[in-house]
C-alpha positions as CSV (number, residue, x, y, z in Angstrom):
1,X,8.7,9.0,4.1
2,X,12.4,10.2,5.6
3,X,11.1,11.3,9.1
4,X,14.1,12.3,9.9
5,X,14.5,14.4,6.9
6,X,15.4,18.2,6.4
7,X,11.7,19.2,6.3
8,X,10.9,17.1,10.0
9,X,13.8,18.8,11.3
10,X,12.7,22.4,10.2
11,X,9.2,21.5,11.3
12,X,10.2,20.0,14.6
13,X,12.5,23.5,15.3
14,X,9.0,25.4,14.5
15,X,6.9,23.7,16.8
16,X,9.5,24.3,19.3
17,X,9.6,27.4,19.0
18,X,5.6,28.3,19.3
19,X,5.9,26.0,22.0
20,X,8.5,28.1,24.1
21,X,6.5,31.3,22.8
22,X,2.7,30.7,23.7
23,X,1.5,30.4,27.9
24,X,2.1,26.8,29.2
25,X,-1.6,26.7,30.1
26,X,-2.3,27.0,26.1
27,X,0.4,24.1,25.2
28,X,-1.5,21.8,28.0
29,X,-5.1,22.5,26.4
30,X,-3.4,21.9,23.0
31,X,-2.0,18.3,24.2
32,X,-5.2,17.3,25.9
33,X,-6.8,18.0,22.8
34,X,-4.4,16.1,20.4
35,X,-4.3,13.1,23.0
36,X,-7.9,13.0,23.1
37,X,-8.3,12.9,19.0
38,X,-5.5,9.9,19.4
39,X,-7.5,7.7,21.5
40,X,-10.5,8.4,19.7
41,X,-9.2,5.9,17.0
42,X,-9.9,8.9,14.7
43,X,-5.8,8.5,13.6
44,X,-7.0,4.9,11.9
45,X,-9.3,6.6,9.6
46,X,-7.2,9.1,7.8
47,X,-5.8,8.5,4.0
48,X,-2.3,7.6,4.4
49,X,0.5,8.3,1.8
50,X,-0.1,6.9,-1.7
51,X,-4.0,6.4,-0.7
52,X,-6.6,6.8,-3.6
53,X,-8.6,10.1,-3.2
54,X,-12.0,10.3,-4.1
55,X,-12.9,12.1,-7.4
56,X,-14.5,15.2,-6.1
57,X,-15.1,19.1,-7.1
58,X,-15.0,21.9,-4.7
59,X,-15.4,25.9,-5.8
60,X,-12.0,27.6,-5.9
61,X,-11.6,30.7,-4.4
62,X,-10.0,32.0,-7.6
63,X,-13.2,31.5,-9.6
64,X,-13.8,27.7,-11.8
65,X,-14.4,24.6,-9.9
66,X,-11.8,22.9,-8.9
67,X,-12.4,18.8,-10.3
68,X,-9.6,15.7,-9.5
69,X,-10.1,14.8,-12.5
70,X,-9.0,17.1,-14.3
71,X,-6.0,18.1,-12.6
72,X,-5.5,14.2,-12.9
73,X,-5.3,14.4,-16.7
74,X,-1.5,17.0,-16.3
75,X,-0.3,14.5,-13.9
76,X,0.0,13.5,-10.2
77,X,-1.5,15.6,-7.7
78,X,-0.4,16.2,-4.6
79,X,-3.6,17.2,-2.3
80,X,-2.9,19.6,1.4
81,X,-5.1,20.4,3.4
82,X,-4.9,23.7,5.4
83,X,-7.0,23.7,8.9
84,X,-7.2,27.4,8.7
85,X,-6.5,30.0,10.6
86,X,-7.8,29.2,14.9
């Protein structure tokens, strides 16, 4: 993984800029919040890049379940995760 790549960059310029746009106060709880996950350990846990998901199903909002796999069977799958909207 280029960490240094195009797509950090643009990232790194985004959170910058919500930074600079939302109250201090917020950023600080935000921090706390991220440093406290950190220490938890909970960091060591997560799948890391090239990682072996489980097979699993979930519904799909656009109607059939969605099943690893299958999608497995048209090639690689990338999975993302989107924490939602807070």
């Amino acid at each position: 993984m280029n960490a240094t790549g195009p797509l950090c960059r643009r990232l790194a310029e985004i959170r910058a800029e919500k930074e600079a746009a939302r109250p201090a106060s917020a950023t600080a709880v935000m921090a706390a919040g991220t440093e406290a996950l950190q220490a938890s350990g909970i960091l060591d846990r997560l799948p890391r890049v090239g990682d072996r998901a489980p097979l699993f199903a979930r519904p799909s909002v656009a109607g059939p379940t969605v099943r690893l796999k299958t999608l497995l069977k048209r090639g690689p799958v990338v999975l993302s995760f989107f924490r939602g909207r807070w």
